[in-house]
Structure formats: C-alpha cells, structure tokens
SEMI-587946 format. One record per atom (N, C-alpha, C): residue number from 0; residue in three letters; atom name; x, y, z. Coordinates in steps of 0.001 Angstrom, whole numbers. Layout:
<nodes>
[NUM 'ALA' 'CA' [X Y Z]]
...
</nodes>
This chain:
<nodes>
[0 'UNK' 'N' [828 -1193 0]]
[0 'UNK' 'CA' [0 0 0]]
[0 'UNK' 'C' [876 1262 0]]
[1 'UNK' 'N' [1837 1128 783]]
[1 'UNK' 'CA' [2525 2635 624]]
[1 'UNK' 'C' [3582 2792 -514]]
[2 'UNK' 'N' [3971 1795 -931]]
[2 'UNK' 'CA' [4423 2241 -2463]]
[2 'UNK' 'C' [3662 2949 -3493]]
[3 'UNK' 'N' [2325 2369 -3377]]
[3 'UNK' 'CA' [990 3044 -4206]]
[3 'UNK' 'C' [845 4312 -3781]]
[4 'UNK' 'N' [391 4484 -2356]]
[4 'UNK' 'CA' [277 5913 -2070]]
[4 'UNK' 'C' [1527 6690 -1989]]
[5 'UNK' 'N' [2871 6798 -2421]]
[5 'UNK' 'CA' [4103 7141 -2851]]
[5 'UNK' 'C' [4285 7425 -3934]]
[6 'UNK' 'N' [3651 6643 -5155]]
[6 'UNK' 'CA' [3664 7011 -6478]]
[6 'UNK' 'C' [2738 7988 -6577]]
[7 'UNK' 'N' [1426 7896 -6069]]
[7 'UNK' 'CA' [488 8816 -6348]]
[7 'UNK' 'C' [815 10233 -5550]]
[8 'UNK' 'N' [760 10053 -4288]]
[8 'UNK' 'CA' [1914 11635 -3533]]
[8 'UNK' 'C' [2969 12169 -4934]]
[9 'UNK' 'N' [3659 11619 -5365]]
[9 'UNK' 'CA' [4488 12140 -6122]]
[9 'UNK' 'C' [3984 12778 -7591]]
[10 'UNK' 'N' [2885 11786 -8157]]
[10 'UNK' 'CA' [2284 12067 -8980]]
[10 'UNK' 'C' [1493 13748 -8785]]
[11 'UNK' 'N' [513 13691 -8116]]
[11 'UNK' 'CA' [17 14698 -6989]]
[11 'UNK' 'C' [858 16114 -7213]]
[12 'UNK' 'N' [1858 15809 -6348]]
[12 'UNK' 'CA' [2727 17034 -6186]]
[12 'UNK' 'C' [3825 17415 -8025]]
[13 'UNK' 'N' [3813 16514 -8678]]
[13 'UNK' 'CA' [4755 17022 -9879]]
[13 'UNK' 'C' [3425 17769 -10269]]
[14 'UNK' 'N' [2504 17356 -10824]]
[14 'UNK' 'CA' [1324 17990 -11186]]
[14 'UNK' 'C' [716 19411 -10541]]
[15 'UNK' 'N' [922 19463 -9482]]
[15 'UNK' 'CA' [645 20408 -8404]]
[15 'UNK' 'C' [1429 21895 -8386]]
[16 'UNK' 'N' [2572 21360 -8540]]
[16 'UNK' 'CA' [3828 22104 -9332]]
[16 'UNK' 'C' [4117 22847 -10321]]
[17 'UNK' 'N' [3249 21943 -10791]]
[17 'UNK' 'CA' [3997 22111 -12731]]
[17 'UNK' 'C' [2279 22933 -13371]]
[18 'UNK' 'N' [1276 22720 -13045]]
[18 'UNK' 'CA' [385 23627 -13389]]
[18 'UNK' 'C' [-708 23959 -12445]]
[19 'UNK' 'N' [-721 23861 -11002]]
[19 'UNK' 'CA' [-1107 25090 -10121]]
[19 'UNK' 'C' [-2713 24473 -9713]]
[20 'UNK' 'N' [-3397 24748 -10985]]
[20 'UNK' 'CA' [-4538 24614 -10907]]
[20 'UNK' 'C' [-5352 23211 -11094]]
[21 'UNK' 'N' [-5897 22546 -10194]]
[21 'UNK' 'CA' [-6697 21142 -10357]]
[21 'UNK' 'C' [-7361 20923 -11671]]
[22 'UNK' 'N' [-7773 21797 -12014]]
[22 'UNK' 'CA' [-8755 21416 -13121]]
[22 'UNK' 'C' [-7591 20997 -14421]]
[23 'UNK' 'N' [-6724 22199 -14734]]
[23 'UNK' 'CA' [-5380 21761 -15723]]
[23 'UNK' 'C' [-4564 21002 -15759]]
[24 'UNK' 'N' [-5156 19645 -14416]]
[24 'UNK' 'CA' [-3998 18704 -14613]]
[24 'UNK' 'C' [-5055 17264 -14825]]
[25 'UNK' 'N' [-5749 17679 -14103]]
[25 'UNK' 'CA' [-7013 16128 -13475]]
[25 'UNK' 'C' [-6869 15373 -14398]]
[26 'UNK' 'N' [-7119 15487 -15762]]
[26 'UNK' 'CA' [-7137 14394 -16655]]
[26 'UNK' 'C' [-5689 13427 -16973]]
[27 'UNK' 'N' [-5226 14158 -16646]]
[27 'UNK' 'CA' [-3292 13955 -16839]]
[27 'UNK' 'C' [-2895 13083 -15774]]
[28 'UNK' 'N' [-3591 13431 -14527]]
[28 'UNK' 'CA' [-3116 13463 -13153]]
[28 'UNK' 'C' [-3852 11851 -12917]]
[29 'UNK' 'N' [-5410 11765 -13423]]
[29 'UNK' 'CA' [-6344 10861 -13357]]
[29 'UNK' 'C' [-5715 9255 -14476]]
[30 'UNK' 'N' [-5054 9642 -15518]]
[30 'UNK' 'CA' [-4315 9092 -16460]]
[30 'UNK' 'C' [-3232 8053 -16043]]
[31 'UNK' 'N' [-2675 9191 -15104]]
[31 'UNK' 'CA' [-1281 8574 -14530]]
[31 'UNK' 'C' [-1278 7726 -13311]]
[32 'UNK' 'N' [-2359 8153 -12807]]
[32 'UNK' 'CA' [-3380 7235 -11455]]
[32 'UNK' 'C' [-3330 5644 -12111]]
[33 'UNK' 'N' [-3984 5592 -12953]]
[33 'UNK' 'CA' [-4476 4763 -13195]]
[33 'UNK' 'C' [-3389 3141 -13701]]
[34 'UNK' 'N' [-2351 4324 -14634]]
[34 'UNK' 'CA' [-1099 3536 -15016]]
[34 'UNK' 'C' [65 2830 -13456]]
[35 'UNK' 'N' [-397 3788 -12529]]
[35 'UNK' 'CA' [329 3022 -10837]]
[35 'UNK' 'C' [-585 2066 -10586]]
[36 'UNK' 'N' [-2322 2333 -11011]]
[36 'UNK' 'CA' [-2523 771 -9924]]
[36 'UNK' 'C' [-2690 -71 -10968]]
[37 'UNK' 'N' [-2464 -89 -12559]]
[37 'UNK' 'CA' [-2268 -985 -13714]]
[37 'UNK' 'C' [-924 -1991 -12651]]
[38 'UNK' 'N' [218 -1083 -12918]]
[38 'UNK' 'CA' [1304 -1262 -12635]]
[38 'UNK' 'C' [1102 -2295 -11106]]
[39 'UNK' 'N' [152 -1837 -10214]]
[39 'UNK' 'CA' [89 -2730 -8932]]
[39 'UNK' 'C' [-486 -3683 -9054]]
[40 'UNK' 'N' [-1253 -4023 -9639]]
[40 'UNK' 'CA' [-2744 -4819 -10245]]
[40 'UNK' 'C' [-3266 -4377 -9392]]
[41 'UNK' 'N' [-4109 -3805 -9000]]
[41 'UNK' 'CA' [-5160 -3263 -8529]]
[41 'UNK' 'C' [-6095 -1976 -8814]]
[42 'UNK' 'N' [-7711 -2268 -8607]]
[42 'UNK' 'CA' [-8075 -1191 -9320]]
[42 'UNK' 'C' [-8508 304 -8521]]
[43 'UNK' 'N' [-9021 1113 -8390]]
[43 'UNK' 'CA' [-9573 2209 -8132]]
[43 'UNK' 'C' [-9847 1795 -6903]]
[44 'UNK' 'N' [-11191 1009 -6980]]
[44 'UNK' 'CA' [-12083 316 -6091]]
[44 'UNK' 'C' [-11719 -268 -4946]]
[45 'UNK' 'N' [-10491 -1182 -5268]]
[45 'UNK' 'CA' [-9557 -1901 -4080]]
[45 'UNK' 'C' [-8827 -508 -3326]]
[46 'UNK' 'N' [-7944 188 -3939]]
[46 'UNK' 'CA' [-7113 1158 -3298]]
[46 'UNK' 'C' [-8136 1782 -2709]]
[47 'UNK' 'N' [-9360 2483 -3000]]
[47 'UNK' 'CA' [-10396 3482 -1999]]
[47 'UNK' 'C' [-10509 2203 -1242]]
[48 'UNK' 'N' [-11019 1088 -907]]
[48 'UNK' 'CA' [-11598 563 4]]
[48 'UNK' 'C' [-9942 219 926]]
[49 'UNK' 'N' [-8993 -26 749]]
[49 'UNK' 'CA' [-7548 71 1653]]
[49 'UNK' 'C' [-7473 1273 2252]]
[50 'UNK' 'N' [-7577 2575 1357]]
[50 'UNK' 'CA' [-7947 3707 2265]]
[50 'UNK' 'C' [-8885 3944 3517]]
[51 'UNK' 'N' [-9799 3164 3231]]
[51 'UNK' 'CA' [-11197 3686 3748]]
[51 'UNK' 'C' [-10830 2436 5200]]
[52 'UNK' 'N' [-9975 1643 4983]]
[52 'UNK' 'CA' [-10007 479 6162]]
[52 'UNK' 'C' [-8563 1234 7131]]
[53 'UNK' 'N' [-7528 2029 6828]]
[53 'UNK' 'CA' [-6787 2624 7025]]
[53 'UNK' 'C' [-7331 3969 7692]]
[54 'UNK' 'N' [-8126 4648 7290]]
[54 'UNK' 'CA' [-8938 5545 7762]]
[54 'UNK' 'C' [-10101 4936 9002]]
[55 'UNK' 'N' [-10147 3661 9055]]
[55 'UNK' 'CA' [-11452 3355 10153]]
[55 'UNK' 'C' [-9853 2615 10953]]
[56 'UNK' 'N' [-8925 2810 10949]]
[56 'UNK' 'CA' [-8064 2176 12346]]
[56 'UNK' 'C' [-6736 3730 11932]]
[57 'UNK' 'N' [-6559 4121 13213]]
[57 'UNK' 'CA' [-5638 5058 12865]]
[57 'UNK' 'C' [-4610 4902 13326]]
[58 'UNK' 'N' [-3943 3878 14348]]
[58 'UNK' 'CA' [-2856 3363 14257]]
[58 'UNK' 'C' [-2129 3247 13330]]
[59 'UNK' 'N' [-2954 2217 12152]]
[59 'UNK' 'CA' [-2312 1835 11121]]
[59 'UNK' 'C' [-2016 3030 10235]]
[60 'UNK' 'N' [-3099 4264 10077]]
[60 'UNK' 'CA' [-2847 5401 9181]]
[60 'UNK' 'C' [-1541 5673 9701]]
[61 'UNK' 'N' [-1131 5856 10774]]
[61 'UNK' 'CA' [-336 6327 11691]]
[61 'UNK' 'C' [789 5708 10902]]
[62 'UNK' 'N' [874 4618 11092]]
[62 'UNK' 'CA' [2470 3886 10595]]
[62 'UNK' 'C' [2170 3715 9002]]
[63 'UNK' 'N' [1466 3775 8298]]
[63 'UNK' 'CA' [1659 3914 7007]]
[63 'UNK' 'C' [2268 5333 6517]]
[64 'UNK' 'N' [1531 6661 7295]]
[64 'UNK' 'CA' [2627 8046 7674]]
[64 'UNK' 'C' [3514 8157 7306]]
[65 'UNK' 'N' [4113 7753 8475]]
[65 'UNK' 'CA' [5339 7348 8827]]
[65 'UNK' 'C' [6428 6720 7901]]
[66 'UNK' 'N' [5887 4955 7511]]
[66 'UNK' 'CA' [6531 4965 6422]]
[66 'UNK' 'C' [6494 5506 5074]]
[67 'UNK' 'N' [6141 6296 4775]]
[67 'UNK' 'CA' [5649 7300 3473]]
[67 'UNK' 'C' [6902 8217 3655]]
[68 'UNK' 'N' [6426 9266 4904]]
[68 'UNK' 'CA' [7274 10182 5268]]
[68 'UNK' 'C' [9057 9411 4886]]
[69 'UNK' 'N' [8991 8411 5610]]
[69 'UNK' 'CA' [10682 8263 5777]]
[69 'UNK' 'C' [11201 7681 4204]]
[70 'UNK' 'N' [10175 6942 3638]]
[70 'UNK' 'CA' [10376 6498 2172]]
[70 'UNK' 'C' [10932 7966 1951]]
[71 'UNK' 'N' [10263 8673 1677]]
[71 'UNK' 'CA' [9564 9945 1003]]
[71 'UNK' 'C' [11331 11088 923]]
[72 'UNK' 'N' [11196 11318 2526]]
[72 'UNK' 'CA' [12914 11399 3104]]
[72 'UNK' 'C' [13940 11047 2494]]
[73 'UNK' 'N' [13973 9350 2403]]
[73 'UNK' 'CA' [15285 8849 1528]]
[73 'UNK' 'C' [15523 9354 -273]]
[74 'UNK' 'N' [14630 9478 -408]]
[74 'UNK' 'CA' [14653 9753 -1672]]
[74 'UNK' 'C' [14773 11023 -1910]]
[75 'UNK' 'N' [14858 12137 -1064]]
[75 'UNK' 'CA' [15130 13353 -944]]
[75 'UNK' 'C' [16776 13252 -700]]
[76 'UNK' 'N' [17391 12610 210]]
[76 'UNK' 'CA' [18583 12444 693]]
[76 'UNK' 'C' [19038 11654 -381]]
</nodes>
C-alpha cells in the first residue's frame, strides 16, 4: 500500500507544481493514477476501500505516515 500511495503523492505534487490549478492537470493526473494501480494490479475500487479500512483504524494510518514520510525522506537524501 505505501508504495501506491508514494507514487500517487508524487504524482500529486509534480502535477501540483507544474500547473497550479486542479482542473489543468485532473485528466493527466487521473491518467497517470491509473497507469500506478495498472502497474500494482489493482483497481480504483480496491485502493479506496484500503484507504477507507486505514482511515477506520488510525494506528495503522499512523504507521503507514510514517513509512511514506521516511520512504519519502530517503529519496530526498
């Protein structure tokens, strides 16, 4: 799961960056979504419902965070 939500954070923010406004990227942004959970096998449907089980225990949001953040870190360093 947090490799997925790592690609998409990144996805997110180049987009975010690079033209400002939500509406001038969404389709681009929605495009490239889709090619990470190709890439995971998994679809839309699965990743919202991992969210949504991550969101009903917050421990776990907690350490998924976490490892995001420190992924997130190394790759800065």
């Amino acid at each position: 799961m947090c490799s997925v939500v790592k690609e998409i954070t990144l996805l997110e923010t180049h987009f975010q960056s690079k033209y400002g406004v939500p509406s001038q990227y969404k389709s681009a942004l929605d495009l490239s979504v889709k090619k990470v959970f190709k890439k995971a096998h998994i679809t839309r449907k699965q990743f919202q419902t991992s969210l949504d089980y991550y969101a009903a225990h917050p421990e776990l949001q907690k350490a998924l965070n976490e490892q995001l953040l420190m992924e997130l870190s190394r790759a800065v360093n």
